[in-house]
N, C-alpha and C positions, 0 to 999 in steps of 0.2 A: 866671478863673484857677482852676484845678484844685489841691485843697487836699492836702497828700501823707501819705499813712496805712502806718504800718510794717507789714508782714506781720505773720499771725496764725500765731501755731505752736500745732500742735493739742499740746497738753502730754500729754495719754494717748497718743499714739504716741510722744514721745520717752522719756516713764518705763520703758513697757513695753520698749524694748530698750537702756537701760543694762544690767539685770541679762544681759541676752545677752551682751552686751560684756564685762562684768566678767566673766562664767564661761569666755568664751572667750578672754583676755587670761591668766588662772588658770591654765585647761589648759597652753595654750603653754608655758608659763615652768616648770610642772612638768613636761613631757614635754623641754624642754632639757634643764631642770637635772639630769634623768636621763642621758642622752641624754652630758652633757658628764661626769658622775660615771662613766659608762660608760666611754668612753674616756682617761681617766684626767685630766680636766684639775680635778678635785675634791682633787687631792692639796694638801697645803700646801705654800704658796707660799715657799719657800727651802728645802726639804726637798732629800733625794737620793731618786734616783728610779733603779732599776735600768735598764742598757739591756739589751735581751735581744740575745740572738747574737753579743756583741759582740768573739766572735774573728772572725766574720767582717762583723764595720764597720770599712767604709776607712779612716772618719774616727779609729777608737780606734786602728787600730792602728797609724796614722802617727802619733798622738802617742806611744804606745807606744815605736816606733822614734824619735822626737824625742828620749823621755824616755834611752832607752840612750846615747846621742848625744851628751846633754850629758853623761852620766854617764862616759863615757867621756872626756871632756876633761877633765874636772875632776879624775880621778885618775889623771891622767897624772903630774901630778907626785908622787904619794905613793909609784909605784912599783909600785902593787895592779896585779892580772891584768883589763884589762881584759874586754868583753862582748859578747857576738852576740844580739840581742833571736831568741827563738824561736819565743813566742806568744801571747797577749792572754790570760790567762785569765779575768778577769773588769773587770768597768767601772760605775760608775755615772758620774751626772751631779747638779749640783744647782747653781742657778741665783746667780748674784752679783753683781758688778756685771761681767758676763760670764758664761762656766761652767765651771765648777770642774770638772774629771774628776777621778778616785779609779780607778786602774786597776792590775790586778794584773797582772805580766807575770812571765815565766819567759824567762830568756837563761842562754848557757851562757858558762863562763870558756873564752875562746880558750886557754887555756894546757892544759888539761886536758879540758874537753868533759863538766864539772861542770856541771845545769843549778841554778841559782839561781832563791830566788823574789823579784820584789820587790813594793812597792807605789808608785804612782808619783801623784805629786799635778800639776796642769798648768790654769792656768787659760789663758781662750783670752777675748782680746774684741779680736773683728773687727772693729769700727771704728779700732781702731789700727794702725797700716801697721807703725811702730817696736818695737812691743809685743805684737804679736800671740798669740802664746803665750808663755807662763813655767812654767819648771818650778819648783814650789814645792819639793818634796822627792822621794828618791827612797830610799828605804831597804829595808835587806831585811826579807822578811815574816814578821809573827809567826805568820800563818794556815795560810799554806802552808809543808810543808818537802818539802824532795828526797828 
């Protein structure tokens, strides 16, 4: 009967390419971590984050027109001159339990063809059918004037 003997590992080959490993495990993770700081995913995490172009993103300026929309129901009964959304002038974003938009919009008063500026707040989480967007507030802007 044959007696059973564990492998030998030669220990100087396996020393000699840890430090390989380790420099090259180092590089990667510093050339991401660039890599991801680049493209902006270094930002902090709940911050706002501008979006660029965002008169022309479908997605801002349907909440934009959303935000006019409700705005327009809601002061129906006050009486005030309703609103014709115009144009997105500016948008960020910043992450919640959902995403928050922060957008500035310019509509003009249907009664006069005064254009207004406002600011328009709308959080949005798509996993709810019932909920999907809210408009938190919608006021006029202290940044922008006509």
């Amino acid at each position: 009967m044959a007696s059973y003997s564990p492998p030998t590992v030669n220990r100087r080959t396996s020393r000699s390419s840890t430090p390989f490993f380790s420099l090259l495990l180092a590089t990667s993770l510093l050339v991401t971590g660039a890599k991801c700081y680049e493209i902006g995913w270094g930002r902090k995490v709940g911050g706002w984050a501008e979006i660029p172009n965002a008169g022309s993103n479908a997605e801002v300026r349907e909440l934009a027109r959303y935000s006019v929309e409700v705005y327009n129901r809601e002061i129906r009964a006050t009486g005030e001159s309703s609103i014709d959304f115009v144009r997105v002038v500016s948008a960020r974003r910043q992450v919640v339990s959902g995403i928050k938009y922060q957008i500035g919009v310019a509509a003009s008063e249907v009664d006069t063809g005064k254009i207004r500026f406002f600011d328009a707040v709308i959080v949005v989480r798509p996993w709810l059918r019932k909920f999907e967007r809210q408009l938190l507030s919608f006021t006029p802007s202290a940044f922008w004037s006509s």
